[in-house]
ROSEMAR-271361 format. One record per residue (C-alpha): residue number from 1; residue in three letters; x, y, z. Coordinates in Angstrom, 3 decimals. Each point is the difference from the previous one (the first is absolute). Layout:
N
pos: NUM, code: ALA, u: X, v: Y, w: Z $
...
This chain:
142
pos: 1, code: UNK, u: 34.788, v: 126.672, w: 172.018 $
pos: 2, code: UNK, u: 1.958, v: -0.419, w: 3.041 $
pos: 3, code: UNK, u: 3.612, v: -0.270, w: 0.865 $
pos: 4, code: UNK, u: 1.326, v: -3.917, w: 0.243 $
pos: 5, code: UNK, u: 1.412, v: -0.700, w: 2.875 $
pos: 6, code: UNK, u: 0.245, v: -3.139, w: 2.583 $
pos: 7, code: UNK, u: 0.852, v: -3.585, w: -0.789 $
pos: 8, code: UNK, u: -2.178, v: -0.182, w: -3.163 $
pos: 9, code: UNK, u: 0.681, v: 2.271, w: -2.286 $
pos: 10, code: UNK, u: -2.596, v: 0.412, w: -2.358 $
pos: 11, code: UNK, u: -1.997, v: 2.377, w: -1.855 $
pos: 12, code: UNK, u: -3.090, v: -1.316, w: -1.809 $
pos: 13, code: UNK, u: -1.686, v: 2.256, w: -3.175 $
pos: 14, code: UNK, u: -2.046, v: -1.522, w: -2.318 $
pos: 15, code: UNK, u: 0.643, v: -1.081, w: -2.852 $
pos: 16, code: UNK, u: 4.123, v: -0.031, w: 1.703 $
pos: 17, code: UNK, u: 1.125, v: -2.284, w: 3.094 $
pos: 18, code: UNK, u: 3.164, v: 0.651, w: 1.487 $
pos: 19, code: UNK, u: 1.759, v: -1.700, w: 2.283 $
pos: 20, code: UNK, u: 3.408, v: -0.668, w: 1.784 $
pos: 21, code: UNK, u: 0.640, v: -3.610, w: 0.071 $
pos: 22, code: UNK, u: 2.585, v: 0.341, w: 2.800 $
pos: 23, code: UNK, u: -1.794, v: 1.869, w: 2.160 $
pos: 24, code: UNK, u: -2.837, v: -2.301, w: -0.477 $
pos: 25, code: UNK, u: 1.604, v: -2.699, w: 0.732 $
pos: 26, code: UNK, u: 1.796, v: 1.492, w: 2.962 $
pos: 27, code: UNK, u: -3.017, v: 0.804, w: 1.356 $
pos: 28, code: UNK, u: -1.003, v: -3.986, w: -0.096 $
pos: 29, code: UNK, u: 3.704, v: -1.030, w: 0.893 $
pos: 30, code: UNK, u: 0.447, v: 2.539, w: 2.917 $
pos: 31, code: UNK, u: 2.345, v: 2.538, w: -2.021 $
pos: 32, code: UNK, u: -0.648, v: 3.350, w: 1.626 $
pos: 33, code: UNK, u: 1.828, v: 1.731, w: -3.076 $
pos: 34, code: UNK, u: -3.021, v: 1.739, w: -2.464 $
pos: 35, code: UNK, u: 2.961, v: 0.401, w: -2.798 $
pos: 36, code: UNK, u: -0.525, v: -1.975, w: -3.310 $
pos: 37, code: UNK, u: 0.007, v: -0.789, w: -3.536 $
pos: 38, code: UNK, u: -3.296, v: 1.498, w: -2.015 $
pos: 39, code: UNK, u: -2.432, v: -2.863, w: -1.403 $
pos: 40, code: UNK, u: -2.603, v: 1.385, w: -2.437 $
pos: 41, code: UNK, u: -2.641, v: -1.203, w: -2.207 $
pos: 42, code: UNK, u: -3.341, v: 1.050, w: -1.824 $
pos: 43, code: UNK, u: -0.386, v: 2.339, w: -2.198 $
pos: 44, code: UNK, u: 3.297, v: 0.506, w: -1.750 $
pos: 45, code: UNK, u: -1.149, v: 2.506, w: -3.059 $
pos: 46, code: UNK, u: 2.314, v: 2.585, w: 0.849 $
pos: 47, code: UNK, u: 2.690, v: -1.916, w: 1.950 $
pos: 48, code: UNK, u: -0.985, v: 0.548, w: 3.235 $
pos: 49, code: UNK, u: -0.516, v: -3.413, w: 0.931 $
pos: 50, code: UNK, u: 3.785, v: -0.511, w: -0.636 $
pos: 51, code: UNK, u: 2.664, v: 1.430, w: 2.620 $
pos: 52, code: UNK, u: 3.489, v: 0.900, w: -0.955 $
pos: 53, code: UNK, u: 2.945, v: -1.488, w: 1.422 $
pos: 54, code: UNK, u: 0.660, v: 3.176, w: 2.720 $
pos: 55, code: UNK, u: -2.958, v: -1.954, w: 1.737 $
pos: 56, code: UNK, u: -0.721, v: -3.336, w: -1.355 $
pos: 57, code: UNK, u: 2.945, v: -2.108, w: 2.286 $
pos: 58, code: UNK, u: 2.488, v: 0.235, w: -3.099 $
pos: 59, code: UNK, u: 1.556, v: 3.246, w: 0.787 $
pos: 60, code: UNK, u: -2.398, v: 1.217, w: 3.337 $
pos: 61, code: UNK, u: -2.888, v: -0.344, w: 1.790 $
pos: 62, code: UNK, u: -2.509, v: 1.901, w: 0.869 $
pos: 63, code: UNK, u: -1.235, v: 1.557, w: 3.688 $
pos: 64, code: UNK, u: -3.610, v: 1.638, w: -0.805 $
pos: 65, code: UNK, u: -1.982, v: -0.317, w: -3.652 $
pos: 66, code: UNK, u: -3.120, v: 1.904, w: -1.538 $
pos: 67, code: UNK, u: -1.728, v: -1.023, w: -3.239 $
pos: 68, code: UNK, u: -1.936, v: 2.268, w: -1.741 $
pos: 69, code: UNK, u: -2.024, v: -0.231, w: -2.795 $
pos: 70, code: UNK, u: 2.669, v: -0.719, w: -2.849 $
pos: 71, code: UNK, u: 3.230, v: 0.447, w: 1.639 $
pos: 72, code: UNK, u: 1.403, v: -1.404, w: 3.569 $
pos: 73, code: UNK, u: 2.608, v: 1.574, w: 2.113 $
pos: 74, code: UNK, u: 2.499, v: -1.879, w: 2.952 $
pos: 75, code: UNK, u: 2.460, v: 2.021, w: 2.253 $
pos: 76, code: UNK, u: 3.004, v: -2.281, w: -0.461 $
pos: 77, code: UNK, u: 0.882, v: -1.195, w: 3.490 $
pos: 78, code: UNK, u: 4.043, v: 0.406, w: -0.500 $
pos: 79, code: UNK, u: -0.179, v: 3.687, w: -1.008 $
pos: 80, code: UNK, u: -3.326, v: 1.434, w: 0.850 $
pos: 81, code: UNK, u: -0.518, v: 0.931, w: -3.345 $
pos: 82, code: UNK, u: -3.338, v: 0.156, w: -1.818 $
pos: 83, code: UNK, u: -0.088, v: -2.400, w: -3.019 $
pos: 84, code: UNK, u: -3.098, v: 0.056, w: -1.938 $
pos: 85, code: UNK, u: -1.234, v: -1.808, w: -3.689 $
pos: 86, code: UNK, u: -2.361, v: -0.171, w: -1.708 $
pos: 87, code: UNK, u: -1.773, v: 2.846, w: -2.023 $
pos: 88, code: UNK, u: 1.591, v: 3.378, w: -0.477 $
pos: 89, code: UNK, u: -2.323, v: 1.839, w: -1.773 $
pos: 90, code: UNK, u: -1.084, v: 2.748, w: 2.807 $
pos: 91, code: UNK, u: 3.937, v: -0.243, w: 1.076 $
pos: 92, code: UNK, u: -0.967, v: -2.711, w: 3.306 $
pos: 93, code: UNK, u: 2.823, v: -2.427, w: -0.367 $
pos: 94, code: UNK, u: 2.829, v: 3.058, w: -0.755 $
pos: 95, code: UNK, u: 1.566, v: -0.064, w: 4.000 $
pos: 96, code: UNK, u: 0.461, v: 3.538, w: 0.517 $
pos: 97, code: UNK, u: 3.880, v: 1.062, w: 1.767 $
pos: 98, code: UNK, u: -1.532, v: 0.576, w: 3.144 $
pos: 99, code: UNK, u: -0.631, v: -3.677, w: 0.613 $
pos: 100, code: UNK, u: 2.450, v: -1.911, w: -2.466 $
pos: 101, code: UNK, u: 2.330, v: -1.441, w: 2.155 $
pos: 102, code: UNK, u: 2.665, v: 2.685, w: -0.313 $
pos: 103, code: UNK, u: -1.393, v: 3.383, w: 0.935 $
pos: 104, code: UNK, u: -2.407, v: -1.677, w: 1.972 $
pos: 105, code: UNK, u: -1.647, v: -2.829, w: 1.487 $
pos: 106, code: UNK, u: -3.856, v: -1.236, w: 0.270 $
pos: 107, code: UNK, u: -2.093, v: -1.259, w: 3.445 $
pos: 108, code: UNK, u: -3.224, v: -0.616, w: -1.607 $
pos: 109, code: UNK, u: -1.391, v: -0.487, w: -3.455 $
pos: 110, code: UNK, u: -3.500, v: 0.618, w: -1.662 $
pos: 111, code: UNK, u: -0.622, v: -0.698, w: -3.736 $
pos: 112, code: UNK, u: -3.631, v: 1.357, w: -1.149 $
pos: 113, code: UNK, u: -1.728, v: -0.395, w: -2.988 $
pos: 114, code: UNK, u: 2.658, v: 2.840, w: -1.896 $
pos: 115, code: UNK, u: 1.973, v: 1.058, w: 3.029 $
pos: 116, code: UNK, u: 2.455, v: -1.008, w: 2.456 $
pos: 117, code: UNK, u: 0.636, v: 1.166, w: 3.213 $
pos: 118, code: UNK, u: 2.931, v: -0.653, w: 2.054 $
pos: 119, code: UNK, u: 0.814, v: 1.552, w: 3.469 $
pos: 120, code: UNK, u: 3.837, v: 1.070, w: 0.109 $
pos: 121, code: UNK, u: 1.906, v: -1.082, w: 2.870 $
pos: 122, code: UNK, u: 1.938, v: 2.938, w: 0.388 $
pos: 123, code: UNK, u: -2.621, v: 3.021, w: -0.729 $
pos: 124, code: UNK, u: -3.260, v: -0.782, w: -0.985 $
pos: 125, code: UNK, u: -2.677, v: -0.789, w: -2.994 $
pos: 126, code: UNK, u: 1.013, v: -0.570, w: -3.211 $
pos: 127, code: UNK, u: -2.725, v: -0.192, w: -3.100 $
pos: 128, code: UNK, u: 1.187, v: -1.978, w: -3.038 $
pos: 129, code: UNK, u: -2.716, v: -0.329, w: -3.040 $
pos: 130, code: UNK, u: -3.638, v: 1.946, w: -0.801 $
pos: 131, code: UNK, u: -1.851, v: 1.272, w: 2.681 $
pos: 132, code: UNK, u: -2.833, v: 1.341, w: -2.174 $
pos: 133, code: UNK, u: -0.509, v: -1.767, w: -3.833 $
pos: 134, code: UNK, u: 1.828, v: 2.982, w: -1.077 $
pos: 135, code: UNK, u: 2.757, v: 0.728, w: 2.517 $
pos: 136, code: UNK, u: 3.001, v: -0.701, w: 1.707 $
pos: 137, code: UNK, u: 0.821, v: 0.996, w: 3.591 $
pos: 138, code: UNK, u: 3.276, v: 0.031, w: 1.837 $
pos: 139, code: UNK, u: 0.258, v: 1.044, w: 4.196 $
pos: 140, code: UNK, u: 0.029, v: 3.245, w: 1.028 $
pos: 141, code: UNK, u: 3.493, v: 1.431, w: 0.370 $
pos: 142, code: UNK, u: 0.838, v: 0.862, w: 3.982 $
């Protein structure tokens, strides 16, 4: 998975495409901004093919997304915070303080099969879901 960034922001995972229509479009219309609402479809079992409104235009918009295999994450483009849906089960959609908006802000975003990753903007790493089928894993303390 790699980080979205650029004029077209887009992440593509089977069975999920996601896209940001207004950076899509700015990219065809000259826009240089990479900011926009969250477009998904596919595979919808668990939700993840349907953003929330912190990143779907209604509320915010989104400046980097990651699907992963039943859950999708966004960094919201007002805040910096790390919105994710979709499956919970492993604890991969639950935005941990570091990167919530508040505490801290996200620069990148990774969503894996049970796992997120974001990287913080003020420190470093932060590790949000199973990193083994067993575990959970947080960042080391400095």
């Amino acid at each position: 998975m790699r980080r979205c960034t650029g004029r077209a922001l887009e992440c593509f995972v089977f069975p999920l495409l996601c896209l940001s229509m207004a950076a899509l479009l700015g990219s065809v219309a000259g826009n240089a901004s990479a900011d926009g609402p969250v477009v998904a479809w596919g595979q919808n079992g668990s939700g993840q093919a349907t953003p929330p409104p912190e990143v779907d235009g209604t509320v915010g918009t989104a400046s980097a997304i990651s699907a992963g295999a039943d859950h999708s994450c966004a960094i919201q483009a007002e805040s910096g915070a790390v919105v994710c849906w979709g499956d919970n089960q492993y604890g991969q959609t639950t935005t941990p303080r570091e990167v919530n908006g508040k505490t801290g802000t996200a620069i990148a975003i990774a969503a894996g099969g049970f796992h997120t990753c974001a990287i913080q903007a003020e420190t470093d790493a932060v590790i949000s879901g199973a990193t083994t089928w067993t575990g959970r894993r947080r960042p080391p303390t400095r």
